[in-house]
ZANULUM-498154 format. One record per residue (C-alpha): x, y, z; residue in three letters; chain; residue number from 1. Coordinates in pm, whole numbers. Layout:
REM residues N
      u      v      w type mol seq
      X      Y      Z  ALA   A NUM
...
REM end
This chain:
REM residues 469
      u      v      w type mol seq
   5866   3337   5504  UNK   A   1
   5613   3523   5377  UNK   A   2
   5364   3479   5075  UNK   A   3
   5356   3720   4834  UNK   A   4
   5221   3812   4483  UNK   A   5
   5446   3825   4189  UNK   A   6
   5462   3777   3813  UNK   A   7
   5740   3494   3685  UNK   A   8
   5933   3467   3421  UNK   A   9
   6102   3097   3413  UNK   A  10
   6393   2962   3194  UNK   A  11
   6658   2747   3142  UNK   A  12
   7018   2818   3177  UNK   A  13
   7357   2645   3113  UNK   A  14
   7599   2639   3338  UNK   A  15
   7800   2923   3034  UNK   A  16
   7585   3156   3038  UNK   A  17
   7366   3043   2764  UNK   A  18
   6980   2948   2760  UNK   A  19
   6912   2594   2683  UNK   A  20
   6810   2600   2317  UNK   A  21
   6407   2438   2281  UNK   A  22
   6318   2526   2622  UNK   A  23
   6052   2745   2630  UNK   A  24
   6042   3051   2874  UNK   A  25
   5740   3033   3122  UNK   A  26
   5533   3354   3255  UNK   A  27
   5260   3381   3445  UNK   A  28
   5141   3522   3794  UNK   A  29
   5291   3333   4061  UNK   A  30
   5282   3304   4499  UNK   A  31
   5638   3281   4613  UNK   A  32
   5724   3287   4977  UNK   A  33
   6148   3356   5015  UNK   A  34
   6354   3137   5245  UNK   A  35
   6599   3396   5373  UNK   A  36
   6582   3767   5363  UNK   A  37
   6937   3820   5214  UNK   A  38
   7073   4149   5118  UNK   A  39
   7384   4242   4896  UNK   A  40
   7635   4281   5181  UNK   A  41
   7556   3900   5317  UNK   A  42
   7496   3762   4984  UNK   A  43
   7865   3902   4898  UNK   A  44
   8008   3737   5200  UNK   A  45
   7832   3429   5105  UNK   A  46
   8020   3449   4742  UNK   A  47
   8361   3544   4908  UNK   A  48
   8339   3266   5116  UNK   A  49
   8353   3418   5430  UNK   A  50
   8052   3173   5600  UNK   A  51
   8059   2880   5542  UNK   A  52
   8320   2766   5360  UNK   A  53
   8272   2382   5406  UNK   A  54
   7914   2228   5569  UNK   A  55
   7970   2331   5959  UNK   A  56
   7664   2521   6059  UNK   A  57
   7757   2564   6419  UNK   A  58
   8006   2861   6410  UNK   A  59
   7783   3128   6179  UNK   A  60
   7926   3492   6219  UNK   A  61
   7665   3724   6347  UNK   A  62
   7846   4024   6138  UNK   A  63
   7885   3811   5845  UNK   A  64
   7538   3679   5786  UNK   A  65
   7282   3823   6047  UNK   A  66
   7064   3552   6244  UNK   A  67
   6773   3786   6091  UNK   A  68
   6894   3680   5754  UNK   A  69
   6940   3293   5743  UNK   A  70
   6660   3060   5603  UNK   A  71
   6363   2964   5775  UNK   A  72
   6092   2701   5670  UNK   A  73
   6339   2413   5646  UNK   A  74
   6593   2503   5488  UNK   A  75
   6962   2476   5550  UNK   A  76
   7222   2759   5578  UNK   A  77
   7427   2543   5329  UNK   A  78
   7142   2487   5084  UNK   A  79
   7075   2886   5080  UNK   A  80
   7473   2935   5027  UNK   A  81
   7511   2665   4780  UNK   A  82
   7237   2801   4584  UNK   A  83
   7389   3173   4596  UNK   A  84
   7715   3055   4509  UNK   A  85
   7569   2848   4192  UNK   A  86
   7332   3141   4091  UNK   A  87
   7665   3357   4092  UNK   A  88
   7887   3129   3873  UNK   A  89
   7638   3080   3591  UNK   A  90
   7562   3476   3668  UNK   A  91
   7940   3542   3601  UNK   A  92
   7972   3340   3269  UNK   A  93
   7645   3524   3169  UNK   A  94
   7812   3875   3228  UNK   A  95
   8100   3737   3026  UNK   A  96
   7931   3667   2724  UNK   A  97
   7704   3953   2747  UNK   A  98
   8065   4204   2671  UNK   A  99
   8212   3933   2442  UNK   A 100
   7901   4024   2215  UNK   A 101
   7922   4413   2249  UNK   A 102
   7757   4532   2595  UNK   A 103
   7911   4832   2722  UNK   A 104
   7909   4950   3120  UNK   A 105
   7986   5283   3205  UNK   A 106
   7959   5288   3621  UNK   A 107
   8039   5666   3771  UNK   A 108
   8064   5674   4158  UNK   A 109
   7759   5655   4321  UNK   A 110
   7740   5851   4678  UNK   A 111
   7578   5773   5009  UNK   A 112
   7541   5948   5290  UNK   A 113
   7466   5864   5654  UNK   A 114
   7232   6108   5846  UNK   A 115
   7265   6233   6209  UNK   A 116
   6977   5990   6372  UNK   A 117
   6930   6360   6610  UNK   A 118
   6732   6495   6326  UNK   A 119
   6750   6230   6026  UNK   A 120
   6857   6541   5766  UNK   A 121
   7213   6613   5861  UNK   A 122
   7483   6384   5606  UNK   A 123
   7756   6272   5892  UNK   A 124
   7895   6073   5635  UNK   A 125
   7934   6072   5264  UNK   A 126
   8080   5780   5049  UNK   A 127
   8114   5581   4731  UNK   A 128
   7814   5285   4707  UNK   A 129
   8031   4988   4701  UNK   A 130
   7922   4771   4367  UNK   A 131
   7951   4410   4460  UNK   A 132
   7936   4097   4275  UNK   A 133
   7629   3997   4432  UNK   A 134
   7490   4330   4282  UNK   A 135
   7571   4188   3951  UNK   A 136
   7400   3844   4013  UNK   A 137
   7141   3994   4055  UNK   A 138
   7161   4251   3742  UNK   A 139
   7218   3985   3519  UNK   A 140
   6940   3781   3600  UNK   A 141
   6724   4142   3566  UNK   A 142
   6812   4212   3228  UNK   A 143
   6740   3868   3070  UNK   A 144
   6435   3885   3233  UNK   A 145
   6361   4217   3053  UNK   A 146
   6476   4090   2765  UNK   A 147
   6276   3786   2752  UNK   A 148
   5938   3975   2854  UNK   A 149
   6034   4274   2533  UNK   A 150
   6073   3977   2298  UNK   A 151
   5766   3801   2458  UNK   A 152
   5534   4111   2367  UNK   A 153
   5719   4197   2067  UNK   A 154
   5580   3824   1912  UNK   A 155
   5245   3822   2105  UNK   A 156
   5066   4164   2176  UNK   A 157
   4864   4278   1852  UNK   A 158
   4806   4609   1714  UNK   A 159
   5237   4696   1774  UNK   A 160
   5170   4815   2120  UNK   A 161
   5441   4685   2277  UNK   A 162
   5610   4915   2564  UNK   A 163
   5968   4856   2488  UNK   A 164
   6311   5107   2606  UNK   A 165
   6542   5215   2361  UNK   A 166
   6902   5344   2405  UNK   A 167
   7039   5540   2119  UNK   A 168
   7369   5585   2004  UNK   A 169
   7579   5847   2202  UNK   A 170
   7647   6200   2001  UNK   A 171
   7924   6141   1736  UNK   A 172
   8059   6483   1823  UNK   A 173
   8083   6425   2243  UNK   A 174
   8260   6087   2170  UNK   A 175
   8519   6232   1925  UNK   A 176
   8617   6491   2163  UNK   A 177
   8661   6247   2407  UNK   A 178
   8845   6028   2200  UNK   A 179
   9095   6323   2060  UNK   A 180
   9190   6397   2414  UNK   A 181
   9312   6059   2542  UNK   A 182
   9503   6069   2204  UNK   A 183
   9628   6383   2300  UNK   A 184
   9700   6340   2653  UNK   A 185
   9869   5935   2703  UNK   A 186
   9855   5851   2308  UNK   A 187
   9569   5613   2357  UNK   A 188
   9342   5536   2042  UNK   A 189
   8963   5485   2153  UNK   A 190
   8720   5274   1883  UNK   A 191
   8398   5519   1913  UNK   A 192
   8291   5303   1599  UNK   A 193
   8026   5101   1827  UNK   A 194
   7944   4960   2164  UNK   A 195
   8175   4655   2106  UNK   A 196
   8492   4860   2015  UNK   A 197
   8482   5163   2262  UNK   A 198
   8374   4841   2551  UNK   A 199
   8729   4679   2414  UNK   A 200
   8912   5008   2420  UNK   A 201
   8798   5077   2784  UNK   A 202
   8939   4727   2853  UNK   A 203
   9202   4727   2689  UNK   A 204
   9343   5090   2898  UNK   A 205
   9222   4862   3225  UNK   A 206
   9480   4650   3101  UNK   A 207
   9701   4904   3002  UNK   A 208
   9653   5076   3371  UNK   A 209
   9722   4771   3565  UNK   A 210
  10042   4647   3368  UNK   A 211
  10328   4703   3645  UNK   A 212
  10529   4822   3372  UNK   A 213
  10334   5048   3190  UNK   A 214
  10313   5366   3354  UNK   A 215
   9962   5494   3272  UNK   A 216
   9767   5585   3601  UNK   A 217
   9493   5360   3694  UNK   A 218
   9284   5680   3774  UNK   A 219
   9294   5777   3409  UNK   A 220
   9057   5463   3300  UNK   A 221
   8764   5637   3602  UNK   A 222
   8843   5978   3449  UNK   A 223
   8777   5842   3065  UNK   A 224
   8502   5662   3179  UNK   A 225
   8348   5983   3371  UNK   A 226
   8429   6213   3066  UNK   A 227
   8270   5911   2827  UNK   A 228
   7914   5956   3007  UNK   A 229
   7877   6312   2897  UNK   A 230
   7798   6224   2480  UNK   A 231
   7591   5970   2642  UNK   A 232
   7238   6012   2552  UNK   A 233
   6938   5913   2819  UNK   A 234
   6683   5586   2710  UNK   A 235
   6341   5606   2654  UNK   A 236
   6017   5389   2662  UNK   A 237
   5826   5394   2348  UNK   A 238
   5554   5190   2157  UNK   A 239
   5673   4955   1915  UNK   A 240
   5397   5055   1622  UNK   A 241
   5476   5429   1666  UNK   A 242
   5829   5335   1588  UNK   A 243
   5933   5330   1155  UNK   A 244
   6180   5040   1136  UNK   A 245
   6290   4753   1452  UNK   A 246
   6666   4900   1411  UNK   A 247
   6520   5179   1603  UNK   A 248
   6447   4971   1848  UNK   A 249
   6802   4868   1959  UNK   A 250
   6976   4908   2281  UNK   A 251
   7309   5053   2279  UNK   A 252
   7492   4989   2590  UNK   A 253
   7401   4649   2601  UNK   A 254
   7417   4618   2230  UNK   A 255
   7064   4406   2198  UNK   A 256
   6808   4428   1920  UNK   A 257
   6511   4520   2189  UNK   A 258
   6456   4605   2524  UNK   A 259
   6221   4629   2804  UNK   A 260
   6113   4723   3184  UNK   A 261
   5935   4446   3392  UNK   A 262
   6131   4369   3735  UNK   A 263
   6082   4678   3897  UNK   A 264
   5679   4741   3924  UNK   A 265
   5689   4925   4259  UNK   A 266
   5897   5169   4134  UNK   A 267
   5799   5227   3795  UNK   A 268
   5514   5283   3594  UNK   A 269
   5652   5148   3258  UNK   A 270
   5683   4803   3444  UNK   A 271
   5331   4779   3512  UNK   A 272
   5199   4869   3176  UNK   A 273
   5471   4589   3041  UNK   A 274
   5299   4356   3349  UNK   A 275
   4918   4455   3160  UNK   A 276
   5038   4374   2855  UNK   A 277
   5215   4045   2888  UNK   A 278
   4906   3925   3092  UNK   A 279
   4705   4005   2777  UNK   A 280
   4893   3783   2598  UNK   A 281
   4865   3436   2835  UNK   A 282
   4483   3531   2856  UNK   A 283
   4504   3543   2437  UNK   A 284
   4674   3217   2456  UNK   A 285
   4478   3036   2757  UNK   A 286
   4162   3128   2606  UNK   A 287
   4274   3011   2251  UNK   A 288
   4346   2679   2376  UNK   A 289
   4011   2704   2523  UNK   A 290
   3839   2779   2192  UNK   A 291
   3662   3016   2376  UNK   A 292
   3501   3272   2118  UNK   A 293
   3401   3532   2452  UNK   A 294
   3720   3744   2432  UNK   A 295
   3582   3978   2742  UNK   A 296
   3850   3750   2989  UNK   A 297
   4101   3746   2685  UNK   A 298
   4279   4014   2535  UNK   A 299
   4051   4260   2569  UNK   A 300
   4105   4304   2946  UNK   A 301
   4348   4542   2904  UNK   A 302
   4250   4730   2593  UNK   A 303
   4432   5011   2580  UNK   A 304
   4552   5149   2211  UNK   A 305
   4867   5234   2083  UNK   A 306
   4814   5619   2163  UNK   A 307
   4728   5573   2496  UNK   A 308
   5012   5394   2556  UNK   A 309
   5237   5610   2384  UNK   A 310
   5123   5920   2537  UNK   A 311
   5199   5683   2878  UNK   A 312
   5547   5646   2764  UNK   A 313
   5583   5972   2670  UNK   A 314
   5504   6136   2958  UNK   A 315
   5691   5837   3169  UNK   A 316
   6020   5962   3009  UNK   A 317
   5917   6281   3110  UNK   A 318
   5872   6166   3513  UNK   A 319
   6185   5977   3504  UNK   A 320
   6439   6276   3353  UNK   A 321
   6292   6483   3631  UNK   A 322
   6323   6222   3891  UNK   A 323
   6684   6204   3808  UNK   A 324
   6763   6513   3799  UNK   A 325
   6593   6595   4136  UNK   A 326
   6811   6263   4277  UNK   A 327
   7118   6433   4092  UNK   A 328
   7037   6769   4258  UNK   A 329
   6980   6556   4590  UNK   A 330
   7281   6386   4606  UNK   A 331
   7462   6765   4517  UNK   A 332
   7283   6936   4810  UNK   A 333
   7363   6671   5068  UNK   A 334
   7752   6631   4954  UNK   A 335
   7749   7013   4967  UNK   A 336
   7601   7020   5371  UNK   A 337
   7822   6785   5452  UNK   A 338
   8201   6968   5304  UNK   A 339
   8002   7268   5463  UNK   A 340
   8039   7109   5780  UNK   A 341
   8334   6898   5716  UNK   A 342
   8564   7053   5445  UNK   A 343
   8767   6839   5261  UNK   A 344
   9145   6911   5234  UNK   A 345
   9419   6787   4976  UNK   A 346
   9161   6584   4794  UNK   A 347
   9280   6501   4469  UNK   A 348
   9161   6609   4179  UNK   A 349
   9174   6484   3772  UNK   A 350
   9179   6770   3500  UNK   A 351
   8906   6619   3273  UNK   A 352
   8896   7001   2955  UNK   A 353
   9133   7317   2990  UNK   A 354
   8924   7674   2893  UNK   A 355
   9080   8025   2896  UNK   A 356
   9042   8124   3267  UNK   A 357
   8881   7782   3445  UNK   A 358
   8905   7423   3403  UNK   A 359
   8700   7125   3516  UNK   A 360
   8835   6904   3753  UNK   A 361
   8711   6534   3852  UNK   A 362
   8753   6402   4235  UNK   A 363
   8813   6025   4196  UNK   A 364
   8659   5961   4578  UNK   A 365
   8328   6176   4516  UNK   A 366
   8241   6138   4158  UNK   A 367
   8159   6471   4091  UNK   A 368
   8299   6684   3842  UNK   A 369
   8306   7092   3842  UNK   A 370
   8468   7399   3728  UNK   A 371
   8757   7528   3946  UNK   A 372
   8778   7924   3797  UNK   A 373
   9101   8110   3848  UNK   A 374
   8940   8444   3922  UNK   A 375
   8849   8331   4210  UNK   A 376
   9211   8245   4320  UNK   A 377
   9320   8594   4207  UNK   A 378
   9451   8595   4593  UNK   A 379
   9735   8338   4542  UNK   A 380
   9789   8321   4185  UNK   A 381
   9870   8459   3816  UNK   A 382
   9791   8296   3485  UNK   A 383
   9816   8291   3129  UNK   A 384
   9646   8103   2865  UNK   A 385
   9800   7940   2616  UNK   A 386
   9683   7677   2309  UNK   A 387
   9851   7360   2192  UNK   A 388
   9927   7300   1874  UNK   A 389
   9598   7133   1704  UNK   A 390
   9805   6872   1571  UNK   A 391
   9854   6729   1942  UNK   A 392
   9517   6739   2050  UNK   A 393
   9315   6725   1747  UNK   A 394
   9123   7048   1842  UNK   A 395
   8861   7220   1654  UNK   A 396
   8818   7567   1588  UNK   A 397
   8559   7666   1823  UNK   A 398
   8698   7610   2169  UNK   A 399
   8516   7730   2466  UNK   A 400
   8554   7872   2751  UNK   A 401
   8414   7572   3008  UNK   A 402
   8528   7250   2772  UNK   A 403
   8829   7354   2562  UNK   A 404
   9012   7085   2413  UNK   A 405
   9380   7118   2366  UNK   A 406
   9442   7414   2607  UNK   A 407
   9739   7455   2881  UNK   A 408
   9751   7730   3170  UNK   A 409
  10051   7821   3302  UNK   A 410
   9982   7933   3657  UNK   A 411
  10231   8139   3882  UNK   A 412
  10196   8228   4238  UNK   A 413
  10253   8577   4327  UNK   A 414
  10588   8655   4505  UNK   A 415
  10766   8361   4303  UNK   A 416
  11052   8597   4189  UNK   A 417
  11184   8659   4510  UNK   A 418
  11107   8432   4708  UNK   A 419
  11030   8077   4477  UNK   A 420
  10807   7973   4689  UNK   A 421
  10457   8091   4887  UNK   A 422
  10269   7894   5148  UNK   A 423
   9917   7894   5098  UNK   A 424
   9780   7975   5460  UNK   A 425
   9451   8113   5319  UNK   A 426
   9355   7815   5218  UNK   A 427
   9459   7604   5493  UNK   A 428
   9762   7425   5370  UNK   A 429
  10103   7451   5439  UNK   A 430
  10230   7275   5076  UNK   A 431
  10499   7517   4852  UNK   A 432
  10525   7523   4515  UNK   A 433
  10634   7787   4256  UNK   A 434
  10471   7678   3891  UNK   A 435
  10193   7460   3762  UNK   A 436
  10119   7346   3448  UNK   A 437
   9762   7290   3371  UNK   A 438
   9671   7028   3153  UNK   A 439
   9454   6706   3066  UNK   A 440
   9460   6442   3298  UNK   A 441
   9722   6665   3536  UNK   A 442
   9656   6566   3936  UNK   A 443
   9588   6850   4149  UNK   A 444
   9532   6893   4541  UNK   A 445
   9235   7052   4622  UNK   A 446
   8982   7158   4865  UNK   A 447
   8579   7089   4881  UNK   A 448
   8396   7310   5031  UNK   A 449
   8050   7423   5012  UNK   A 450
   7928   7764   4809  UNK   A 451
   7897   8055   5042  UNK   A 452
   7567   8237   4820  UNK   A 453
   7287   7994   4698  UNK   A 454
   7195   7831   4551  UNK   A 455
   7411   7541   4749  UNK   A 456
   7686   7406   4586  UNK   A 457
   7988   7196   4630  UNK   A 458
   8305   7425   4515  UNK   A 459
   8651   7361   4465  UNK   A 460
   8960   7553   4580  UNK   A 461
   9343   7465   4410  UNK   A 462
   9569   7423   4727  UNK   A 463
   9846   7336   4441  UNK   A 464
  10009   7014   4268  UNK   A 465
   9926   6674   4405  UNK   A 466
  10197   6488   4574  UNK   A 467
  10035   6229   4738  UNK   A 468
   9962   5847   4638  UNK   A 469
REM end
């Protein structure tokens, strides 16, 4: 209930997924003053159905959709979740057709943390960001936006300074390993050939994982998908004119010809160069129609060249990789306070590469991946090193330490000859077990802890083979 300045982009839609064909897409700076402050959690309710479910306004739960959140103005709790419900079935249809024609989605786990309100610095409690359906309403509608606004400069702003974001291809080298290991490990062929085919091999193991009768662990489709980011290469902003040829331009993941930045202004610069720009084309056009010959309220308002904005780009990429990485390095240091303080036992763990003395392992409820090295479990345990036979794993030559492919350890704990078995009281478990095989995709129970010497760190400790659910 509050007026506020924004820029619009406007279109048609069929209830498919599809934009209505001779409709043309409107921009232009807009006031728009919101009904109903919704977030994702009530807007998700809304979708599941759990308010509202037929036109009685009387019995509202407080929990499910805050009185702080419902509409104001005039309008009508059932107009607001008619409207949500709508927006999310034509959403739905659009996300459809978006990975019929190629789009690929790669989503790791994302943490959060709640802090100690004594001192607002202190994680009390760390967990996976839930990704909801109304989170992807509201992405789809974002990225035909963007994509409407790219092609919108691409055909309007002169002199090829259009700010557009380009996602290359993943390295050919990171996505054959990849692939070579799932062959290796459950005899599962992944199409690295494009966007399109490794999207329909990730679906197709979904399917795979969920068949009742097929035995392939659900777990190994998040493990894939976590080992699949790695080749992945980062997108950029660029300048269309400093650019050779528009197949440059292309979008990988979602597999589109061009791409841009425009929804998110507050939090990124790229977006308000984009906002510049397309406002230099509706002054171009209102002051053609106009036959106005003074330019200075045209195009020239925002004048900047195509180096300018390059070197904005440029150094835009450059702020955003270290924004990441500092939020990357965040999310590490706050996970690793909080297993210092609360130490996680029997987690289970994913073997994601196999080197000569360590091996990295993947917790499912964290997301994070690291190296578990056995000289640090000299304590408990013996190993040797052995390597497959290349055939099996498709394994080149040079195999590292940190990311071999096609390596097994055979670990032993000490005492075994005698006694079989050895409880692991150091590291505060009372499970037994004698061998362990070490291999791709093998489950292990661990514990995460934090690093004792800095710099801060979470760490991982083998407690032995997992034998929980």
């Amino acid at each position: 209930n509050v007026e506020r300045l924004a820029f619009s982009c406007v279109w048609q839609m069929h209830m498919d997924g599809t934009l209505v064909k001779m409709a043309p897409v409107w921009y232009g700076r807009t006031v728009i003053r919101s009904c109903a402050r919704l977030d994702y959690a009530t807007a998700q309710n809304i979708i599941d159905a759990k308010v509202l479910k037929g036109n009685d306004e009387s019995h509202i739960d407080e929990t499910n959709w805050p009185t702080s959140r419902r509409p104001t103005g005039g309008h009508s709790l059932t107009q607001v979740a008619q409207d949500v419900r709508l927006m999310h079935q034509v959403a739905m249809a659009r996300r459809r057709l978006r990975f019929d024609n190629g789009a690929l989605a790669l989503n790791g786990v994302k943490l959060t943390f709640q802090l100690d309100p004594k001192d607002g610095q202190t994680p009390l409690l760390a967990a996976p960001y839930p990704i909801r359906d109304s989170n992807r309403l509201v992405e789809e509608y974002m990225l035909l936006a963007n994509y409407l606004v790219a092609q919108r400069l691409i055909t309007h702003v002169h002199g090829g300074r259009a700010v557009l974001r380009n996602h290359p291809e993943p390295l050919e080298d990171g996505l054959d390993k990849v692939a070579a290991v799932a062959k290796a490990a459950i005899g599962f062929h992944i199409d690295i050939s494009s966007s399109q085919a490794l999207h329909n091999s990730l679906h197709l193991l979904r399917q795979t994982c969920e068949d009742e009768d097929n035995v392939t662990d659900p777990l190994i489709l998040q493990a894939v998908t976590q080992m699949l980011m790695t080749p992945m290469q980062p997108a950029d902003y660029f300048v269309s004119g400093m650019v050779a040829s528009p197949e440059l331009w292309k979008h990988f993941a979602l597999n589109i010809p061009y791409y841009t930045h425009f929804t998110s202004p507050i939090r990124r610069y790229p977006d308000v160069l984009v906002h510049r720009l397309l406002q230099e084309t509706l002054d171009e056009e209102a002051s053609s129609a106009e036959n106005d010959d003074d330019k200075e309220d045209g195009k020239s308002r925002y004048a900047a060249d195509m180096g300018e904005l390059n070197a904005w780009c440029l150094h835009s990429n450059e702020k955003r990789m270290a924004s990441k990485t500092a939020q990357e390095r965040c999310d590490r240091v706050f996970l690793s306070l909080y297993v210092r303080a609360h130490p996680l036992h029997g987690e289970m763990g994913l073997v994601l590469s196999v080197g000569v003395s360590s091996f990295t392992v993947f917790v499912p409820t964290l997301g994070v991946s690291t190296l578990l090295y056995l000289e640090e479990h000299k304590d408990i345990l013996t190993y040797t090193s052995s390597v497959l036979a290349a055939e099996a794993a498709g394994a080149a030559n040079d195999i590292d330490d940190e990311d071999a492919l096609g390596q097994s350890i055979m670990m032993e704990q000490q005492g075994q000859e005698e006694a079989r078995t050895i409880t692991l009281t150091n590291i505060g478990t009372d499970s037994e077990w004698a061998t362990l095989e070490i291999d791709i995709f093998v489950k292990i129970s661990v514990m995460v802890y934090c690093r004792d010497k800095p710099p801060i760190d979470v760490k991982l400790r083998l407690e032995g083979p997992w034998t929980g659910n």
